[in-house]
C-alpha positions in Angstrom: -56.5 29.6 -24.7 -53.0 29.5 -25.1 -51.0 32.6 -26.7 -49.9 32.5 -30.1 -46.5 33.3 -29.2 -46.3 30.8 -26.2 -47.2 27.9 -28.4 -44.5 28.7 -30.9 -41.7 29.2 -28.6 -43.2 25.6 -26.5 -43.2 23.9 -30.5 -39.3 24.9 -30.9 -38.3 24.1 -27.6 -39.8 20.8 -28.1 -37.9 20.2 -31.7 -34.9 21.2 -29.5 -35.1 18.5 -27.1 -35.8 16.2 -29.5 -33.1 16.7 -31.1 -30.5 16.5 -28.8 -32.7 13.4 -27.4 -32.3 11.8 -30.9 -28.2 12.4 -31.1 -27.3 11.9 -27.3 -24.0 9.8 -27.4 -23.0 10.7 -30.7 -20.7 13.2 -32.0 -20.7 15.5 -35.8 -18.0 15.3 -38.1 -17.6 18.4 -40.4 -19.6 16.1 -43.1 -22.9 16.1 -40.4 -22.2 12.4 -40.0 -23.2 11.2 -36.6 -20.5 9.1 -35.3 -20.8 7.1 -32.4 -18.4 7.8 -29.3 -14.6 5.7 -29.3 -15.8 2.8 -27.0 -13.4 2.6 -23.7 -11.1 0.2 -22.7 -12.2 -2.5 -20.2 -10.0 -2.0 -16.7 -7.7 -4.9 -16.2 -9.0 -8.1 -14.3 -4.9 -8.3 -12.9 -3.2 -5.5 -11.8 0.0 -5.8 -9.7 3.2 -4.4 -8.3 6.7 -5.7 -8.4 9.3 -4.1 -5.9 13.1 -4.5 -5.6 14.0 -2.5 -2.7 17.0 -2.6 -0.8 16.8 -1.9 3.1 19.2 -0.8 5.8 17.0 -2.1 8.9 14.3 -4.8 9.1 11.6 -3.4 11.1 8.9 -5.6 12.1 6.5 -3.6 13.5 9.1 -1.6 15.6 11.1 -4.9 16.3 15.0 -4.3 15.1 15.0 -7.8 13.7 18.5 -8.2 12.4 20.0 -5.5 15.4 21.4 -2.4 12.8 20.5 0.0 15.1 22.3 3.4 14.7 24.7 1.3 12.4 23.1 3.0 9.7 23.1 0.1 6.4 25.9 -2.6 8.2 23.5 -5.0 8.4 21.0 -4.3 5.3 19.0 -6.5 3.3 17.0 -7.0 0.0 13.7 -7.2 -0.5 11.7 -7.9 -3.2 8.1 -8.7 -3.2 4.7 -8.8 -5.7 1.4 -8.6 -5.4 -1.3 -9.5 -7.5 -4.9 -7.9 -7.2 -7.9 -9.7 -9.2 -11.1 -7.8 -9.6 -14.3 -9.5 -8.5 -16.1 -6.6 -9.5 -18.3 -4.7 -7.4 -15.4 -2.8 -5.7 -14.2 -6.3 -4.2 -10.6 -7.6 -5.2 -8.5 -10.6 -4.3 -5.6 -10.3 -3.6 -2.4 -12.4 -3.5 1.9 -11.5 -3.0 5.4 -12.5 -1.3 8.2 -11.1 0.3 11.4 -12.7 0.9 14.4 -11.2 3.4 17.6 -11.8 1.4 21.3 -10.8 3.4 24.3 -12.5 4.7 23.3 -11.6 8.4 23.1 -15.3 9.8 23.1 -18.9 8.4 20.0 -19.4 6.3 17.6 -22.4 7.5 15.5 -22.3 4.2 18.9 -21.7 1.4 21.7 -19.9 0.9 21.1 -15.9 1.5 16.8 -15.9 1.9 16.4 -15.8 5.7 12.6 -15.9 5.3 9.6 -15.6 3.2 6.5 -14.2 3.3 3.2 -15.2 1.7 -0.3 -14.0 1.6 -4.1 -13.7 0.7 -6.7 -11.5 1.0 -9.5 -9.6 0.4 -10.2 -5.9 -0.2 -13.0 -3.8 -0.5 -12.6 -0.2 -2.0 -15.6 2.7 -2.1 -14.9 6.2 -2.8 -12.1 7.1 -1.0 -12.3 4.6 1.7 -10.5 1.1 1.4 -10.6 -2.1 3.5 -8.5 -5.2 3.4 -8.3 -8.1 5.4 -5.0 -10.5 5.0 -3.9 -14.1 6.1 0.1 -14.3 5.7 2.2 -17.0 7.0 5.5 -15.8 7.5 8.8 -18.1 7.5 12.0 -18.0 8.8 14.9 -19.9 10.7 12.6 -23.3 11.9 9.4 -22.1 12.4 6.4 -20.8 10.7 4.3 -17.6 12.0 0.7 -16.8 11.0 -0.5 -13.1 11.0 -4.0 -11.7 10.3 -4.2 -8.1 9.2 -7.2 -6.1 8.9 -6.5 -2.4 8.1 -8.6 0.5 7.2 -7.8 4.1 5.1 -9.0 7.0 4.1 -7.2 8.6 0.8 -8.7 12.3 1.2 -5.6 13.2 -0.6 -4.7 15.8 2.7 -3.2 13.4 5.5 -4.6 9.9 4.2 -4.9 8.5 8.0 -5.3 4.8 8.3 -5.4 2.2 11.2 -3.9 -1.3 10.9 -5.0 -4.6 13.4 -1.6 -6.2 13.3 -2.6 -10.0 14.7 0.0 -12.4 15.6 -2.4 -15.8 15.4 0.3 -18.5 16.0 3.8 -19.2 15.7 7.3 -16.8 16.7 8.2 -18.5 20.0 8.9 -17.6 22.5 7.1 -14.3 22.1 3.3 -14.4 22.6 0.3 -14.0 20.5 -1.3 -11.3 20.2 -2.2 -7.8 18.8 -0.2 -4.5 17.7 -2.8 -1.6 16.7 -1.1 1.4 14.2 -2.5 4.5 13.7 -0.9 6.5 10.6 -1.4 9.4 8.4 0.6 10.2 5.2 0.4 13.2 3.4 1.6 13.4 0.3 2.3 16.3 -2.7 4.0 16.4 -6.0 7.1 18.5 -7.3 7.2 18.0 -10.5 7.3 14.2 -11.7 8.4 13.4 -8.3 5.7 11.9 -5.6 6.7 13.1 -2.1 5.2 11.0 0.8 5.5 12.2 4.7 4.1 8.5 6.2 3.2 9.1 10.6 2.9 6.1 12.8 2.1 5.5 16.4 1.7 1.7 17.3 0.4 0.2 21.1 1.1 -3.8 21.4 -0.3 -6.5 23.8 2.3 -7.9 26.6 4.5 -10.1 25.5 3.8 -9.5 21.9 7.3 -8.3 21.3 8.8 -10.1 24.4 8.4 -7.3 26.6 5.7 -4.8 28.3 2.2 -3.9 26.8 1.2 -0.2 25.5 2.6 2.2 23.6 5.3 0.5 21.4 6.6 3.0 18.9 7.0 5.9 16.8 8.0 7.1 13.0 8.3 9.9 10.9 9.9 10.1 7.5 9.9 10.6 3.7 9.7 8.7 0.6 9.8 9.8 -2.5 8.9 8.5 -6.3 10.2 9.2 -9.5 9.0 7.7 -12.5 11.6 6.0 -15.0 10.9 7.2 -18.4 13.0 5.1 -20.5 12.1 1.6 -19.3 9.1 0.0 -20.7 5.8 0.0 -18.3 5.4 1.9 -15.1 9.0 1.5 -13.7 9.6 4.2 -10.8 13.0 4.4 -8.6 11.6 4.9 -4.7 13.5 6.5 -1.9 13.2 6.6 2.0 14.5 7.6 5.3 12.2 6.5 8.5 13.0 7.8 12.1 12.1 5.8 14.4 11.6 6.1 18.5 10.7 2.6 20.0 10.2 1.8 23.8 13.1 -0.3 25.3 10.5 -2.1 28.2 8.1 -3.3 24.9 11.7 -4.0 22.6 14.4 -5.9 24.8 15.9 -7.2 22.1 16.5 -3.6 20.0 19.7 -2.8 20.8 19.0 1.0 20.0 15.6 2.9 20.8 15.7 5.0 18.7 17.8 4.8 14.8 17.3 6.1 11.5 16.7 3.8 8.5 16.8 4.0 5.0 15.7 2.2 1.4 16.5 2.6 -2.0 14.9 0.3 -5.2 13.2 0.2 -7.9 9.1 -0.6 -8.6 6.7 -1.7 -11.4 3.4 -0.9 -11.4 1.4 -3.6 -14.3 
């Protein structure tokens, strides 16, 4: 036989839990109306990012492509870009952008100052804090037309962030061969106030002949970039900062005319 006492304190805890049972998801005005919780809104199908950034190098992958070397902004160049992300749901997204190289440099083969453009496609995959994308981009300049395939994998643990990137160079950019670079990178990153500090790390091997020179170890980087969001323009404006160090190896590069330079970027992004 159960005890008096037990049975009442089981009968209470019971009304209890049925209670809350009865008003889970809801909330109590001072009247004692239940009101139901402020639905939340849907996240966007599109989200994007616009960038206006003006460069003093243009490093491809170590390569010095327009020869600055330690003439630190004589031969700099704009570059904008945007890329569009569309959420299949399920952690996937597709994803879709441009860049275009715009300077004075040399006589333009596509129109007046754009000395090449860039387009892309892909497909990412995102879960927790790992992310995976895999990119087609055809990349053209002068008279020819060169096709990449990038697959890269990171880790945003919000200490060092390390990532690897499978730089594939598929067809096209004679007279250099096709092939593979491989980049290993961290990035850690903190905040001082508003501003978004970033210390990106890269080591990068290529295949012979990828850069018209020697296979293995390629090159090296170290710098800062930092972020400051722009308050008085509408949306997510922010104006971005850089300087990159770079160490390259002259056997892999023969045409860098330096092996080592120091680069810089200044612009402006949106985030929609």
């Amino acid at each position: 036989m159960k005890h008096p006492k037990f049975t009442a304190v089981s009968s209470l805890a019971a009304l209890a839990l049925g209670s809350i049972a009865a008003t889970a998801g809801t909330t109590t005005t001072p009247t004692g109306k239940m009101v139901a919780p402020a639905p939340t809104a849907p996240a966007p199908v599109v989200t994007g990012t616009l960038n206006l950034n003006y460069n003093t190098h243009f490093i491809s992958y170590g390569q010095d492509i327009w020869n600055a070397g330690t003439d630190f902004g004589d031969k700099g160049t704009f570059n904008p870009s945007i890329e569009l992300a569309f959420d299949l749901g399920g952690g996937f997204k597709a994803l879709l952008g441009t860049w275009w190289d715009v300077n004075s440099n040399a006589d333009s083969n596509i129109g007046d100052a754009v000395q090449e453009v860039d387009v892309w496609t892909g497909l990412g995959y995102s879960t927790g804090a790992w992310s995976f994308t895999l990119m087609y981009q055809e990349w053209m300049y002068a008279s020819q037309s060169e096709r990449i395939v990038d697959f890269k994998i990171a880790y945003a643990d919000g200490l060092i962030n390390p990532s690897l990137m499978l730089h594939g160079r598929v067809d096209g950019a004679e007279p250099f061969d096709t092939g593979l670079v491989t980049v290993l990178g961290i990035a850690p990153g903190t905040k001082a106030g508003s501003v978004s500090l970033s210390f990106p790390i890269q080591v990068a091997a290529d295949t012979e002949g990828y850069h018209g020179g020697d296979g293995g170890f390629s090159f090296a980087s170290a710098g800062i970039t930092a972020s400051v969001p722009i308050a008085f323009l509408p949306g997510k404006w922010a104006l971005n900062a850089g300087l990159t160090y770079y160490h390259t190896e002259g056997s892999v590069f023969p045409t860098n005319v330096d092996e080592d330079f120091l680069t810089g970027s200044i612009g402006l992004g949106l985030s929609f």
